[in-house]
N, C-alpha and C positions, 0 to 999 in steps of 0.2 A: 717471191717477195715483190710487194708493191710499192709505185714511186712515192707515193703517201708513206711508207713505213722508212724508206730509204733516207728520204730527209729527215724526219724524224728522228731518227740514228744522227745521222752525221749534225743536226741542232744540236744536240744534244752532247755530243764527242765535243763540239767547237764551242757551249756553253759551260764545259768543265776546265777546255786548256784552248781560250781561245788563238794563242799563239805559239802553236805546237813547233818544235824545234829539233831538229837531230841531235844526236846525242854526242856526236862526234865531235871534237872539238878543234875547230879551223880558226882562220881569221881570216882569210885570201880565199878566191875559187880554188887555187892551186893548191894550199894544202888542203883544201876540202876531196878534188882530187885525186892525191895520194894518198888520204886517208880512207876512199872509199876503196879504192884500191886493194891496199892492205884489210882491208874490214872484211873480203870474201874469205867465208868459211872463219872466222876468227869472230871474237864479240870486240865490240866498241871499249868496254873497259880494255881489253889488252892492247888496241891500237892504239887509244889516249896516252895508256902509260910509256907510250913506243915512242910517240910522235911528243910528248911531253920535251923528252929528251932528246930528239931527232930532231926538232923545227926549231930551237935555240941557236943551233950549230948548222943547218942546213935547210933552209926554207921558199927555196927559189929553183927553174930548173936550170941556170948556171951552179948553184952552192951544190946541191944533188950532182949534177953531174962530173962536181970537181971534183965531192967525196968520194964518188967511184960507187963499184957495185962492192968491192967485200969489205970496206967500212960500211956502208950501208949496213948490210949483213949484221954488222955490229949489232945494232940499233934496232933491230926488228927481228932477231933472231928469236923472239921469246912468241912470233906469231905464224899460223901454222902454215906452210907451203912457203917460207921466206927467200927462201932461194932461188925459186921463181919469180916472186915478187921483185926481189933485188934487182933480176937482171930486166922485168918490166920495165919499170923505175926509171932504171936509166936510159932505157931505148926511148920512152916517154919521154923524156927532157931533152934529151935529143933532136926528136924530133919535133917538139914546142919551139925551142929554139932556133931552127932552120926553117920550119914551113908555118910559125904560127906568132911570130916575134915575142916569143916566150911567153903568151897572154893563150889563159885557155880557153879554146875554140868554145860559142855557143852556138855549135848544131851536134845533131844525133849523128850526122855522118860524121863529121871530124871527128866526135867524140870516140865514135865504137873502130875508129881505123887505130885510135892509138893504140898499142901493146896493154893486154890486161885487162882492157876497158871493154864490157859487154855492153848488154844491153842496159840490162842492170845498175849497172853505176852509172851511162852515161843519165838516164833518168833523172838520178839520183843528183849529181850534178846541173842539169838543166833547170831541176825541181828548187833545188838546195840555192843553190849560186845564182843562179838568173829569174828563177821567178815563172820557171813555167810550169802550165799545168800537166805533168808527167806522172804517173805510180809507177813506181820501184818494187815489182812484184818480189817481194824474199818469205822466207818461208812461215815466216811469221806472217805475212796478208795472206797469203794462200790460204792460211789451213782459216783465219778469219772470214773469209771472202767465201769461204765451202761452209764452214762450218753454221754461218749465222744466216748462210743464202743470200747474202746481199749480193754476191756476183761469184757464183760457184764455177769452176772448168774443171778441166783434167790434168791442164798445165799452167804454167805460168805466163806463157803467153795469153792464151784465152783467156784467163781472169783479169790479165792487165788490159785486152782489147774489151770485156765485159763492165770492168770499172767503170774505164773511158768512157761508156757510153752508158752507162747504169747509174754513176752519182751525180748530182743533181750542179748543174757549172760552178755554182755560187762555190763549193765547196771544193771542186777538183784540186786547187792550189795546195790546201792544206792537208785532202783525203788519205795522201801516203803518209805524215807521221800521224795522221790519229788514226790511223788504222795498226802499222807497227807497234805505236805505244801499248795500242787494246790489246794486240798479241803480247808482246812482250811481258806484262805483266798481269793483264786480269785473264784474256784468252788463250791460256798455256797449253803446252801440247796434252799435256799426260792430264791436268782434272783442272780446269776451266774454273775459274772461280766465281760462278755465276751467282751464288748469293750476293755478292759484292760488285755485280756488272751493273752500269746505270742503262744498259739497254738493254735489259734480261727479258721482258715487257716484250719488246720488239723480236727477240734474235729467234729464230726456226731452228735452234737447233733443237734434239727429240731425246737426247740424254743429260739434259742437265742437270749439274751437280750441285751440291749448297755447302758452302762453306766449311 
């Protein structure tokens, strides 16, 4: 795919939803955070409806770490690997609150030294919360990123280091949720809804389907 077709895509992604947004629902970096946290391997409607009722009663990492890990537990128990998470959770705010004056770190190192926090979220966060240009490769860009050839690998690394340097700067800032969203709902794993794609015109892939 050429850098002519590449912009083209992402004009077009950004003249439909020019102010593309995570789905997750936050109001502080910190619970954006531990939302993303929680959001590995789980979908966003089950964390919203977790953190709904979690961030009323506990929204800081002193109130989290007063609730403890098995109230926690309460409160998230309905999302998948929670028990893990819980005990993240609280290691996280812990150490926010001793090495980071309970404000969440804006770099990739602070971020991926916390408990829980990979690569992945720390993006995600840097992207979300501070404004940088990061992609949050999840599996939903991957299989977009192969499938349409706009920045294909083998892993999730290379596709995030092929983005990086394959979409056009104007557009880096907002390229991870219009690319998520295009997965999520028009570039679906199992049948593509390409009748309905505004960049059907553009995309390489070689099976596409019509509605």
């Amino acid at each position: 795919m050429n850098k002519a077709k590449r912009t083209e895509i992402f004009s077009r992604l950004q003249a439909a939803n020019p102010h593309p947004k995570t789905e997750l629902e936050y109001r502080t970096p910190f619970e954006l955070l531990i939302a993303v946290l929680l959001s590995a391997q789980a979908t966003d409607v089950s964390v919203n409806k977790a953190t709904r009722k979690l961030y009323p009663v506990a929204n800081t990492p002193e109130t989290l770490l007063a609730l403890g890990e098995e109230r926690l537990k309460q409160y998230i128990k309905t999302i998948g690997l929670f028990n893990s998470k819980a005990k993240n959770v609280i290691k996280l705010c812990d150490i926010l609150i001793n090495k980071h004056q309970s404000q969440v770190p804006e770099t990739r190192e602070a971020l991926e030294a916390l408990p829980g926090v990979g690569r992945k979220t720390a993006n995600v966060v840097l992207n979300t919360a501070f404004g940088q240009p990061t992609i949050a490769v999840d599996t939903h860009i991957f299989r977009v990123s192969n499938r349409t050839r706009i920045a294909p690998g083998k892993d999730v690394n290379e596709v995030e280091q092929r983005l990086m340097r394959l979409v056009p700067r104007e557009f880096q800032l907002d390229a991870h949720h219009w690319l998520i969203l295009h997965g999520r709902y028009t570039c679906v794993a199992r049948k593509p809804r390409c009748g309905s794609c505004l960049i059907e015109d553009l995309c390489e892939y070689k099976q596409k389907t019509s509605d």
